[in-house]
C-alpha positions in Angstrom: 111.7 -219.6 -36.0 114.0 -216.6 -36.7 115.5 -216.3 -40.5 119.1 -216.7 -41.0 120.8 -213.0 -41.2 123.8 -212.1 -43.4 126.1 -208.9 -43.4 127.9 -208.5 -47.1 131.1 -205.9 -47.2 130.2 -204.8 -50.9 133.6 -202.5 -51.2 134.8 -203.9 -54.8 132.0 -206.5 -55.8 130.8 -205.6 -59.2 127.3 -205.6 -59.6 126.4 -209.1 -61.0 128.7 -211.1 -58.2 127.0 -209.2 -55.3 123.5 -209.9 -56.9 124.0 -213.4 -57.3 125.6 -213.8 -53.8 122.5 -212.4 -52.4 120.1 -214.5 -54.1 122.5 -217.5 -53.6 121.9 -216.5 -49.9 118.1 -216.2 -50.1 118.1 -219.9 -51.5 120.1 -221.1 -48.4 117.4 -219.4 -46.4 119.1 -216.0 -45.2 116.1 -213.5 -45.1 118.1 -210.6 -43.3 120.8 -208.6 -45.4 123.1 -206.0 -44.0 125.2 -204.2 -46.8 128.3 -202.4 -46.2 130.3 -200.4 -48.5 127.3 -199.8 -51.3 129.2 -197.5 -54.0 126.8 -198.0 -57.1 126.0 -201.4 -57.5 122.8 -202.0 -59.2 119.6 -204.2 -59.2 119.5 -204.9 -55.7 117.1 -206.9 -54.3 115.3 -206.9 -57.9 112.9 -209.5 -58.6 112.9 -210.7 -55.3 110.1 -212.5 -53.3 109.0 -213.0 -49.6 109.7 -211.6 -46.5 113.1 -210.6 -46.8 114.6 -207.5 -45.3 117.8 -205.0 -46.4 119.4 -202.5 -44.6 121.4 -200.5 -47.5 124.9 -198.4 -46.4 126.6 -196.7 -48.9 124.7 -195.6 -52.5 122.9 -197.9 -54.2 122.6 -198.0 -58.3 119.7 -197.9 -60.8 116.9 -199.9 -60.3 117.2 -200.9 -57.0 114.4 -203.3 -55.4 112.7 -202.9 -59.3 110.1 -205.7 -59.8 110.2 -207.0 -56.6 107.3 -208.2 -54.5 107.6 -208.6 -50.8 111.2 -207.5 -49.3 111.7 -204.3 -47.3 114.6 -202.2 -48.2 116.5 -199.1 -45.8 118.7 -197.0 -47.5 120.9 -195.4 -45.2 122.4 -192.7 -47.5 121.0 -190.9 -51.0 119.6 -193.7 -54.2 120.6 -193.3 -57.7 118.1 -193.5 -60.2 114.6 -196.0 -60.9 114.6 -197.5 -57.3 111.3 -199.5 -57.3 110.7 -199.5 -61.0 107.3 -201.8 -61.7 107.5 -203.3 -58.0 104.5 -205.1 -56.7 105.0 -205.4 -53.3 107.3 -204.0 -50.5 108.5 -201.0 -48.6 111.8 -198.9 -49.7 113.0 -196.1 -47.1 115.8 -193.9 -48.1 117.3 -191.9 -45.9 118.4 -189.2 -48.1 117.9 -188.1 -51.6 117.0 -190.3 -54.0 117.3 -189.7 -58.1 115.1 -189.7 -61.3 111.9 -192.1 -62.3 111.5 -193.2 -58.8 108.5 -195.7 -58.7 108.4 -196.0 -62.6 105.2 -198.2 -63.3 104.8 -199.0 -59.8 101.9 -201.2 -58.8 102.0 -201.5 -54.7 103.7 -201.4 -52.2 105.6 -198.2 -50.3 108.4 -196.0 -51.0 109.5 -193.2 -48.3 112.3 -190.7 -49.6 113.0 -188.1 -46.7 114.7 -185.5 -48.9 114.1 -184.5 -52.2 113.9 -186.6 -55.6 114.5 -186.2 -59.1 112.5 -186.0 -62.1 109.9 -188.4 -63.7 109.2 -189.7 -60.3 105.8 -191.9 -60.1 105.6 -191.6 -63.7 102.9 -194.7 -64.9 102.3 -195.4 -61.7 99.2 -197.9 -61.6 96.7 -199.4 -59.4 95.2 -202.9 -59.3 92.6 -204.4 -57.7 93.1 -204.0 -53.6 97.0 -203.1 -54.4 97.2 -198.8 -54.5 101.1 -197.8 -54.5 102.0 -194.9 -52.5 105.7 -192.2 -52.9 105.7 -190.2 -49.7 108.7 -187.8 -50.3 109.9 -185.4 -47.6 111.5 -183.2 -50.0 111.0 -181.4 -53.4 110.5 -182.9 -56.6 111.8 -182.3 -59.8 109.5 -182.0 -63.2 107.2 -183.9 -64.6 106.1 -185.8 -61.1 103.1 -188.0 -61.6 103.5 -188.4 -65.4 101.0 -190.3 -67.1 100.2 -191.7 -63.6 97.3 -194.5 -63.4 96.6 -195.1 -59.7 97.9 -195.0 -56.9 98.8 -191.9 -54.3 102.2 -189.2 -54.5 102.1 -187.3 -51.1 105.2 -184.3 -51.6 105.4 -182.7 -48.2 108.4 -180.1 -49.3 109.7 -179.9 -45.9 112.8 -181.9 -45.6 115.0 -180.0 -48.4 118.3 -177.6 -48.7 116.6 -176.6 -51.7 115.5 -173.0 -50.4 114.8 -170.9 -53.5 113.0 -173.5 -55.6 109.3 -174.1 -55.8 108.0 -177.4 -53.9 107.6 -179.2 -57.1 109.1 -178.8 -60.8 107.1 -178.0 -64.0 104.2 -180.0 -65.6 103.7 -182.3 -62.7 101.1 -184.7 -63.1 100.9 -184.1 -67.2 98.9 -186.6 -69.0 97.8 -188.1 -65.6 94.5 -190.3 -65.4 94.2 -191.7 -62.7 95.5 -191.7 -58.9 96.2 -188.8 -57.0 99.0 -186.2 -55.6 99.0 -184.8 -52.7 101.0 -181.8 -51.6 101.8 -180.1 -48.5 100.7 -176.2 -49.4 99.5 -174.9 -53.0 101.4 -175.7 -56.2 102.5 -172.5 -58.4 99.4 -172.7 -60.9 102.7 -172.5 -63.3 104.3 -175.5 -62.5 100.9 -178.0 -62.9 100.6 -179.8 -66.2 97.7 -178.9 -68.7 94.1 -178.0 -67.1 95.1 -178.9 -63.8 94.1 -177.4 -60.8 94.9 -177.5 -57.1 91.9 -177.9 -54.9 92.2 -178.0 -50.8 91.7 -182.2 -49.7 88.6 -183.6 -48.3 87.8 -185.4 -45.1 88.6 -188.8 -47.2 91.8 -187.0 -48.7 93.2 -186.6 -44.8 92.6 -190.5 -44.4 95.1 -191.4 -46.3 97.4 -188.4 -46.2 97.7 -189.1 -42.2 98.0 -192.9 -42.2 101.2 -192.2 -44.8 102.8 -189.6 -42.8 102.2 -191.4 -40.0 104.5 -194.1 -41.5 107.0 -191.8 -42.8 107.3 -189.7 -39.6 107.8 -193.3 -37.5 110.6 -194.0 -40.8 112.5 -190.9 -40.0 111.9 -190.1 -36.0 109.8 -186.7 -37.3 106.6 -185.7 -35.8 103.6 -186.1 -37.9 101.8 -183.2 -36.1 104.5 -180.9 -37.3 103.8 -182.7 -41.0 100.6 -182.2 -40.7 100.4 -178.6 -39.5 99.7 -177.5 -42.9 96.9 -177.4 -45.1 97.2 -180.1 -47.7 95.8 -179.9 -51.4 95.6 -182.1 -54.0 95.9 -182.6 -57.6 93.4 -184.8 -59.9 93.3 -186.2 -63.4 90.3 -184.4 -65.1 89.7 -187.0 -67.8 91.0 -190.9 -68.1 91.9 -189.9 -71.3 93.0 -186.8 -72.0 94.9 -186.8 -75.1 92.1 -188.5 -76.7 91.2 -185.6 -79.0 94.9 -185.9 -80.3 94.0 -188.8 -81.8 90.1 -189.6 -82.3 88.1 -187.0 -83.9 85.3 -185.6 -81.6 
């Protein structure tokens, strides 16, 4: 039996109305939300669970689909800042750009961004147990991507970016990462990696689960994976789980 579907013209619903309407709706069984009209209202779809689906027109604000477990989100149009912070579960597409700590202590699920993102993205990103989060992002990235990261898998193709004259990535990414990996599509400036990391050309078990992901992404977007994955990929791993230990135990 099909769910119950519901399209919501957002223009002039503050934030806390619009959040309880939807979850109003959920309760009464709608599982399909159209929204109209989205000019910076936040929290959407946080903390929700099941098999519920949004498609998103308009901006949305901070911390969209954060702490959620389940629902798939499409953004048609560019994301404001911590969309997905500590989900568990779910897939968020944005077609567009989408802003700073992106994925912020994420723990599964799938976020697609087709242009380029902001800074702190992925940052404490974790694995657990058979859940291993993934960020594919078609664009550039600003610094510090993969901070602290745990688990889990950043691909950063570069490709889909206005963004000409700027390297594919900002500085330090991946600082004080120790666990999970990055991906990237061509080298990373030696410059721009955090402390004693390197950038080493992928393995056969790398390409697994760089192809299945832009596989995903390029059926998101209508690209062609083949062109994705013309070029050669590399990848960047933590060299120690701990690797500000010496800051604090003595040796």
């Amino acid at each position: 039996m099909a769910g119950k579907s519901l399209k919501i013209d957002t223009t002039g619903i503050y934030y806390r109305e619009l959040n309880e309407q939807i979850r109003q709706a959920v309760a009464d069984g709608v599982t399909e939300f159209v929204l109209t009209g989205v000019k910076g209202q936040r929290y959407i779809a946080t903390g929700l669970t099941g098999d519920l689906s949004f498609v998103v027109h308009g901006t949305p604000g901070q911390d969209m689909g954060a702490f959620m477990r389940g629902p798939r989100l499409r953004v048609e149009g560019n994301a404001q800042d911590g969309v997905g912070n500590t989900m568990d579960e779910g897939r968020i597409v944005i077609n567009g750009l989408a802003g700073d700590v992106l994925g912020y202590g994420m723990r599964g699920g799938h976020i697609f961004v087709r242009n380029d993102v902001g800074y702190r993205v992925g940052i404490h990103m974790k694995a657990y147990l058979e859940k291993s989060p993934v960020i594919v992002i078609g664009g550039k990235a600003g610094d510090f991507l993969g901070e602290y990261m745990a688990g889990g898998a950043i691909i950063l193709l570069g490709m889909f970016s206005d963004k000409t004259y700027a390297p594919i990535c900002g500085r330090s990414l991946g600082t004080g990462m120790h666990g999970g990996l990055i991906y990237v599509r061509g080298e990373v400036p030696p410059e721009q990696l955090g402390p004693k990391l390197k950038c080493v050309p992928c393995e056969d078990a790398d390409m697994e689960v760089i192809t299945c992901n832009v596989a995903a992404f390029a059926r998101e977007f209508d690209e062609t994976p083949e062109l994705i994955l013309s070029e050669r990929f590399y990848k960047v791993s933590p060299f120690s789980h701990r690797p500000y230990g010496n800051m604090y135990c003595p040796s």
